[in-house]
PyMOL Python script that loads the backbone (N, CA, C, O; Angstrom):
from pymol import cmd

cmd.read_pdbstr("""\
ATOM      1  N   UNK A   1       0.833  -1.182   0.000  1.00  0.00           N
ATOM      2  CA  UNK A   1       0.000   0.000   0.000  1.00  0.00           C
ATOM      3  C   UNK A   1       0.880   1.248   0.000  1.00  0.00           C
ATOM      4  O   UNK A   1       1.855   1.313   0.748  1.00  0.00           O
ATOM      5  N   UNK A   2       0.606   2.070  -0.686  1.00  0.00           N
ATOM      6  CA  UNK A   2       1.706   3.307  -0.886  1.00  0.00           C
ATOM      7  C   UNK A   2       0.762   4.667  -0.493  1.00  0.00           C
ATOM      8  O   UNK A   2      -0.394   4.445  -0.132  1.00  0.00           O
ATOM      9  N   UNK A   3       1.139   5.769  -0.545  1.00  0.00           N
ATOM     10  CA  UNK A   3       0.379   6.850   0.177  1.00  0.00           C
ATOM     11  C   UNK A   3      -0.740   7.232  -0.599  1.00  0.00           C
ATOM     12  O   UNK A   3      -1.654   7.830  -0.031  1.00  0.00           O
ATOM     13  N   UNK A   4      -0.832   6.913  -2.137  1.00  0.00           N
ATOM     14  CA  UNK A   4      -2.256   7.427  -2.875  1.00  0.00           C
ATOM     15  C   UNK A   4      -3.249   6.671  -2.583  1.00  0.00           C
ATOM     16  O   UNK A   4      -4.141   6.545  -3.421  1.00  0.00           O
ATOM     17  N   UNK A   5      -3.330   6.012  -1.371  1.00  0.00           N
ATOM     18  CA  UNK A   5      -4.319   4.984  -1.037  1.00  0.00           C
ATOM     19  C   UNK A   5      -4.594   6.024   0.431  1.00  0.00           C
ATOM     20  O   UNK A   5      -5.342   5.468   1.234  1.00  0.00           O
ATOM     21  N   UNK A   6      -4.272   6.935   0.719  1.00  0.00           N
ATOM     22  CA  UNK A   6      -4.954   7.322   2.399  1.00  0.00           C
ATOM     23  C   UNK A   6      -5.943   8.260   1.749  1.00  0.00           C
ATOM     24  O   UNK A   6      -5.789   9.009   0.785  1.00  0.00           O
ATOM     25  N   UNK A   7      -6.784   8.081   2.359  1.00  0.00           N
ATOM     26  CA  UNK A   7      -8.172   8.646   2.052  1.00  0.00           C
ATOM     27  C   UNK A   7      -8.919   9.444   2.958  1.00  0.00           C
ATOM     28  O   UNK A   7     -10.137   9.604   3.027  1.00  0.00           O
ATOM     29  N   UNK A   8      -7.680  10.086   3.878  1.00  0.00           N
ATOM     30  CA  UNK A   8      -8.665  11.092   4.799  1.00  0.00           C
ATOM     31  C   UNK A   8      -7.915  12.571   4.515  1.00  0.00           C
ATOM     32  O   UNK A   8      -6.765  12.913   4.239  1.00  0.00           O
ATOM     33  N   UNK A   9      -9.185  13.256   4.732  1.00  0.00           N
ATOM     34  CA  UNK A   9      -9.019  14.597   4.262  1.00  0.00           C
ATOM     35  C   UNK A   9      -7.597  15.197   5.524  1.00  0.00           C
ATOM     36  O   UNK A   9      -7.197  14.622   6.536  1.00  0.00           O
ATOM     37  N   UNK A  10      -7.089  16.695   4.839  1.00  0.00           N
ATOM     38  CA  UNK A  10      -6.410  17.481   5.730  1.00  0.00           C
ATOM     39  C   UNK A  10      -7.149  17.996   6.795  1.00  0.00           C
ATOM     40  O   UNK A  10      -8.334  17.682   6.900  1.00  0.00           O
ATOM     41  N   UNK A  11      -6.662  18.680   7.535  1.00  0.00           N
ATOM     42  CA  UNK A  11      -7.388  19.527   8.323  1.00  0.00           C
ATOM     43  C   UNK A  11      -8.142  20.718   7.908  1.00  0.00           C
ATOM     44  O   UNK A  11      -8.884  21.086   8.819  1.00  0.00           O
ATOM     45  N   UNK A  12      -8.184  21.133   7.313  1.00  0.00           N
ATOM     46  CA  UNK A  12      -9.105  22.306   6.192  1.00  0.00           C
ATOM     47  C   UNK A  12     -10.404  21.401   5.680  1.00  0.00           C
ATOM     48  O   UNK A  12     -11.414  22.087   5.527  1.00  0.00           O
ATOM     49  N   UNK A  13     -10.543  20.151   5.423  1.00  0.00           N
ATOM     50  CA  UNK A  13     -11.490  19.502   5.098  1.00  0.00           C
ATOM     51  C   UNK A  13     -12.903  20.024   6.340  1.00  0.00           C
ATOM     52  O   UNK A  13     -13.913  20.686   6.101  1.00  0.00           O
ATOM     53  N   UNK A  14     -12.439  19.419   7.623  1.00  0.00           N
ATOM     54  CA  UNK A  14     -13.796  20.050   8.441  1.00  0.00           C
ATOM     55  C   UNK A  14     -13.798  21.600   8.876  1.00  0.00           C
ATOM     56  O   UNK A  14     -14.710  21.972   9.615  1.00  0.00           O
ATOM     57  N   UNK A  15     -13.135  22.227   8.589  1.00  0.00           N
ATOM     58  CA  UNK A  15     -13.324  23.809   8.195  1.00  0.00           C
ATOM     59  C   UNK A  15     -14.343  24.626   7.329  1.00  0.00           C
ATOM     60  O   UNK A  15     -14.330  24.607   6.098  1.00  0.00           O
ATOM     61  N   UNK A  16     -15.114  25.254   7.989  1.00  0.00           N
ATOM     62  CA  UNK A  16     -15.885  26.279   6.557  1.00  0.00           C
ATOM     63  C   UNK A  16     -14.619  27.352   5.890  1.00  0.00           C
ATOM     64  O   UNK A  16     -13.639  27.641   6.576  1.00  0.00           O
ATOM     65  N   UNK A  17     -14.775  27.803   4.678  1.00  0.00           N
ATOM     66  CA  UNK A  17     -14.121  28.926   3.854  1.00  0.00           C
ATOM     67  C   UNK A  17     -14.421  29.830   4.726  1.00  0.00           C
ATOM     68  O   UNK A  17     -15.317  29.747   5.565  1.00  0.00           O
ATOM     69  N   UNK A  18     -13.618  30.799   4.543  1.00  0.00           N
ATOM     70  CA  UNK A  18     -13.626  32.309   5.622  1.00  0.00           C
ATOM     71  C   UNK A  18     -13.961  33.783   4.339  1.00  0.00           C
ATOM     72  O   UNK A  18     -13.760  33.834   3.126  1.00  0.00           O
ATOM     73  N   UNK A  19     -14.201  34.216   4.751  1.00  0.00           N
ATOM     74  CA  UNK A  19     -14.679  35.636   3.602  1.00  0.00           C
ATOM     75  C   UNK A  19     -14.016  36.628   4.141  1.00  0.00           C
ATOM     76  O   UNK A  19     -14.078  37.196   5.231  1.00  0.00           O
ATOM     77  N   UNK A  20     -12.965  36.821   2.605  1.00  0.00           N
ATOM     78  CA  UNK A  20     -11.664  37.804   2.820  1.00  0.00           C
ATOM     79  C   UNK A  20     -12.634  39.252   3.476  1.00  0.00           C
ATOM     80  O   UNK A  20     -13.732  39.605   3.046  1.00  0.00           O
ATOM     81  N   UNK A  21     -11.786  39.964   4.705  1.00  0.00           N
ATOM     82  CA  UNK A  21     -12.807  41.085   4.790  1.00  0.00           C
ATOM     83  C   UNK A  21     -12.829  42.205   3.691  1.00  0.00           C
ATOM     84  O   UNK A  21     -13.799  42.954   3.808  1.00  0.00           O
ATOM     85  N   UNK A  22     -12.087  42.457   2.777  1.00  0.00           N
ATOM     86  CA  UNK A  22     -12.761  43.258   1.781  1.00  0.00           C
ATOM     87  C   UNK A  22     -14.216  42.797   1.020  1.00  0.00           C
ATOM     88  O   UNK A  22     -14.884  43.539   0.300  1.00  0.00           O
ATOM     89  N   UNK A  23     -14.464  41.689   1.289  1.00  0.00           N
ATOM     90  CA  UNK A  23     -15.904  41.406   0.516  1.00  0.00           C
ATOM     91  C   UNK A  23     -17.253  40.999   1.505  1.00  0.00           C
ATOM     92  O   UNK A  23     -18.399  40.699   1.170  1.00  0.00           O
ATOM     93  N   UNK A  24     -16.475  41.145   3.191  1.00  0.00           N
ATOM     94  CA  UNK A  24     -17.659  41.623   3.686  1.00  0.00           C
ATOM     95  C   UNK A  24     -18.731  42.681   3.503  1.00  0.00           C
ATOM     96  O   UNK A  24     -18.469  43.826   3.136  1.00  0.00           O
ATOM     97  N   UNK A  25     -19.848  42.278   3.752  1.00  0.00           N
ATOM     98  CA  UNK A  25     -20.707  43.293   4.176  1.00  0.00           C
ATOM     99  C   UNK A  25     -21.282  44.039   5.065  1.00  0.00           C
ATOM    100  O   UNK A  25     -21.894  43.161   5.673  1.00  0.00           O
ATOM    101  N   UNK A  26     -21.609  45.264   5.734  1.00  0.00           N
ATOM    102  CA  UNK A  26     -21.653  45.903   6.565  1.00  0.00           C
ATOM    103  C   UNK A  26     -23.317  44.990   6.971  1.00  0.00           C
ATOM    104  O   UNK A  26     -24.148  44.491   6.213  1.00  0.00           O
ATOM    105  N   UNK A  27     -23.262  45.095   8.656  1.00  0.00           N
ATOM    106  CA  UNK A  27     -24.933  44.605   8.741  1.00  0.00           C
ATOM    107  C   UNK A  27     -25.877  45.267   8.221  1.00  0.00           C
ATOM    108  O   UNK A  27     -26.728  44.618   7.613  1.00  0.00           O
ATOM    109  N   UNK A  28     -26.044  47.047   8.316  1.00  0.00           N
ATOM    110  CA  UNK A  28     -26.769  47.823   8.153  1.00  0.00           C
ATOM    111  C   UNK A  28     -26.795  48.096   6.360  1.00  0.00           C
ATOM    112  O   UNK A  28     -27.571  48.920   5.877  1.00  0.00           O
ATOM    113  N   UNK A  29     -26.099  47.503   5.736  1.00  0.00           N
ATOM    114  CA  UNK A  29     -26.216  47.670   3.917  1.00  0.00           C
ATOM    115  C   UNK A  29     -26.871  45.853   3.717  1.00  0.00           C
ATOM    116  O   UNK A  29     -27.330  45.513   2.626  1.00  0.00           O
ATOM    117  N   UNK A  30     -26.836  45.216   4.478  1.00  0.00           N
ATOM    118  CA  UNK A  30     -27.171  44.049   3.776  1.00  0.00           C
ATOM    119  C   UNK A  30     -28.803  43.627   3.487  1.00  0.00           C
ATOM    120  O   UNK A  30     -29.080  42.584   2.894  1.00  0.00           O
ATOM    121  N   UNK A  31     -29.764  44.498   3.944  1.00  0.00           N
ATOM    122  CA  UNK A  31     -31.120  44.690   3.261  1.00  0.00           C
ATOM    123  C   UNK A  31     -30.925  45.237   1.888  1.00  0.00           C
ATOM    124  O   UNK A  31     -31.314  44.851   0.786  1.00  0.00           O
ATOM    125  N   UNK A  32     -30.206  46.251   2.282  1.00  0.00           N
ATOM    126  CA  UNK A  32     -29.970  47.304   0.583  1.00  0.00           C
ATOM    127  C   UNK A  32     -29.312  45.561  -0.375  1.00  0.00           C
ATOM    128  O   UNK A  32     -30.211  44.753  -0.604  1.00  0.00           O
ATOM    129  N   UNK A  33     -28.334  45.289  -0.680  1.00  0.00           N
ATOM    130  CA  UNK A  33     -27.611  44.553  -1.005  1.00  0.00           C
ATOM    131  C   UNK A  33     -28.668  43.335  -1.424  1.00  0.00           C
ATOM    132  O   UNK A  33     -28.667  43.114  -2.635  1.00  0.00           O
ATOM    133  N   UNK A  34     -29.539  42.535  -0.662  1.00  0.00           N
ATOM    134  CA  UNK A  34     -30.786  41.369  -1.401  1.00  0.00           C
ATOM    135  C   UNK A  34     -31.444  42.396  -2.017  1.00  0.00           C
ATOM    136  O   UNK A  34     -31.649  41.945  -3.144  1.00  0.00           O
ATOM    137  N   UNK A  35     -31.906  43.510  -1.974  1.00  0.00           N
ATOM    138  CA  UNK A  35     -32.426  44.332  -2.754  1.00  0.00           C
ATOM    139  C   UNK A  35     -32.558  44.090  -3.995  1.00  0.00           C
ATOM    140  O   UNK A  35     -33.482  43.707  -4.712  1.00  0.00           O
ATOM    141  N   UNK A  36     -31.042  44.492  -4.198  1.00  0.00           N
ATOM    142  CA  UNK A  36     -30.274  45.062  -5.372  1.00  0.00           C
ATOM    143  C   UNK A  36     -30.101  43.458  -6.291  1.00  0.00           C
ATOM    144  O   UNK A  36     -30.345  43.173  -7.463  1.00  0.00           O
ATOM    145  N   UNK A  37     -29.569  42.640  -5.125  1.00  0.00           N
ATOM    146  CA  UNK A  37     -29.701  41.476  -6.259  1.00  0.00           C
ATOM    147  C   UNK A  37     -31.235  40.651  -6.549  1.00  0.00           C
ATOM    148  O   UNK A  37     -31.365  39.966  -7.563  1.00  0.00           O
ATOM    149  N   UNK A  38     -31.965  40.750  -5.895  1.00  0.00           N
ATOM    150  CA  UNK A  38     -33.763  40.771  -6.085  1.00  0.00           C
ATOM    151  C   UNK A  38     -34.208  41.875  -7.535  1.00  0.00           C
ATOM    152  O   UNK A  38     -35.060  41.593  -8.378  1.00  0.00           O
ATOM    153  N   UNK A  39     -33.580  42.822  -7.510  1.00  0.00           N
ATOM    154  CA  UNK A  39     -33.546  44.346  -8.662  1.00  0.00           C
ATOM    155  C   UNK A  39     -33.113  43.141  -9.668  1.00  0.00           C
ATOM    156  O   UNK A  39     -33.791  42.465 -10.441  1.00  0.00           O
ATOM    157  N   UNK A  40     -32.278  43.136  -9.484  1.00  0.00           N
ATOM    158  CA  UNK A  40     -31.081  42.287 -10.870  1.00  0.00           C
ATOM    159  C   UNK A  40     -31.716  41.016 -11.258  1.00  0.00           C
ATOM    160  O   UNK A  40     -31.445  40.676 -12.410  1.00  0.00           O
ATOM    161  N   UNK A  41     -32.329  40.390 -10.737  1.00  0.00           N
ATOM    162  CA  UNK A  41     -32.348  39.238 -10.721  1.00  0.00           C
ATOM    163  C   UNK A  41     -33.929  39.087 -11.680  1.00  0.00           C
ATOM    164  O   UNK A  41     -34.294  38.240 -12.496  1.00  0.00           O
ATOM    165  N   UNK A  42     -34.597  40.324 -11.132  1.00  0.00           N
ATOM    166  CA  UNK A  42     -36.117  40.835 -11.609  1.00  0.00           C
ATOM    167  C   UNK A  42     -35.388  41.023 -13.209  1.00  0.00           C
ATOM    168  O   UNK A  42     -35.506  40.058 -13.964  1.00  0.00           O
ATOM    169  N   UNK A  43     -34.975  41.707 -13.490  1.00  0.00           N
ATOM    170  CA  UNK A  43     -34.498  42.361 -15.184  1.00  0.00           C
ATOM    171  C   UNK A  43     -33.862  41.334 -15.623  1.00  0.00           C
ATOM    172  O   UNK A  43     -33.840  41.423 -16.851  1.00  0.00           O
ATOM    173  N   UNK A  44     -33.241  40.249 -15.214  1.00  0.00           N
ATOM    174  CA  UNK A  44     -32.770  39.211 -16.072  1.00  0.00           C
ATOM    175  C   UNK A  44     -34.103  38.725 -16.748  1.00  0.00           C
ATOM    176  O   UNK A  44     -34.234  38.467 -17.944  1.00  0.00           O
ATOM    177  N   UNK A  45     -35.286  38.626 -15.560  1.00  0.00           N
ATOM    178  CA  UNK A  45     -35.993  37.719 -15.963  1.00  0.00           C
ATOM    179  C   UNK A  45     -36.930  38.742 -17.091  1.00  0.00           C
ATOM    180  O   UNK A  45     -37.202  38.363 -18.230  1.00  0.00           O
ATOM    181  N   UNK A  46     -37.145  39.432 -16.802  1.00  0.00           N
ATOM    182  CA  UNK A  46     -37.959  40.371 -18.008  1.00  0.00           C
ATOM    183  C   UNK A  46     -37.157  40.410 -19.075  1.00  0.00           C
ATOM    184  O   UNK A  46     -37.908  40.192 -20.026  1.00  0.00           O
ATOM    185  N   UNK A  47     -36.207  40.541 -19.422  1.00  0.00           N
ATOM    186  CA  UNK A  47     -34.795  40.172 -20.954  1.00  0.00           C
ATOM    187  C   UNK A  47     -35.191  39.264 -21.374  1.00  0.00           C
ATOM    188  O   UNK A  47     -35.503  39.099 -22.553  1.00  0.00           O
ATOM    189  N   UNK A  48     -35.279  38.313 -20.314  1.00  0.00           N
ATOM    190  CA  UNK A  48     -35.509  36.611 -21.223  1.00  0.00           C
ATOM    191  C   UNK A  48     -36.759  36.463 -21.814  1.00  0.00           C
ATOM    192  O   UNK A  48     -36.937  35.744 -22.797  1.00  0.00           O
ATOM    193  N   UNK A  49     -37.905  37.304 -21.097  1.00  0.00           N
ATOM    194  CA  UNK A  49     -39.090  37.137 -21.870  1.00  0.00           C
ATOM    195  C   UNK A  49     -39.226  37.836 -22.979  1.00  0.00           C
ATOM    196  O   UNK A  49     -40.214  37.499 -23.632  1.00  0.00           O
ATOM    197  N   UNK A  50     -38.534  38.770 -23.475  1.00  0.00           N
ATOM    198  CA  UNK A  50     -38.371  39.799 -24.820  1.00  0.00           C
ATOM    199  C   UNK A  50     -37.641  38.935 -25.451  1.00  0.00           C
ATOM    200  O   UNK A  50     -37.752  39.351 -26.604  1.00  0.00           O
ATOM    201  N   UNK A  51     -37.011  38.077 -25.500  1.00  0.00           N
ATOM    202  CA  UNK A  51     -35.807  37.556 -26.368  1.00  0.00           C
ATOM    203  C   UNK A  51     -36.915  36.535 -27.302  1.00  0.00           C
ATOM    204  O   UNK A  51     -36.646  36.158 -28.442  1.00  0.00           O
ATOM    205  N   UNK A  52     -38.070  36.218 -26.640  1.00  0.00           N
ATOM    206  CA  UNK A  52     -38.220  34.663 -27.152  1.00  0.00           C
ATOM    207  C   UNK A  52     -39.546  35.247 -28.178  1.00  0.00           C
ATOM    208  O   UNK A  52     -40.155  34.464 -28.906  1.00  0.00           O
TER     209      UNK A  52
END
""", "prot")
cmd.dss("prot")
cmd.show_as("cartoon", "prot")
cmd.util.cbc("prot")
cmd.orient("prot")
């Protein structure tokens, strides 16, 4: 048996990802922010119905 046979994760495996703080969000902008992507998300869907 040679080492490409161990099959358990590193230690980062039971870890969540961390969010660099430049791409946090402030608490008090994060209503504004689902907003905006609720806004965006509305006009995709009206595009797609003009296209067809």
């Amino acid at each position: 048996m040679g080492r490409d046979e161990h099959t358990t994760g590193g230690n980062n495996s039971r870890s969540l990802p961390q969010t660099p703080k430049n791409q946090k969000i402030q608490p008090k902008k994060v209503t504004e922010e689902i907003a905006n992507e609720f806004a965006e998300l509305h006009q995709s869907k009206k595009t797609k119905h003009r296209k067809k």
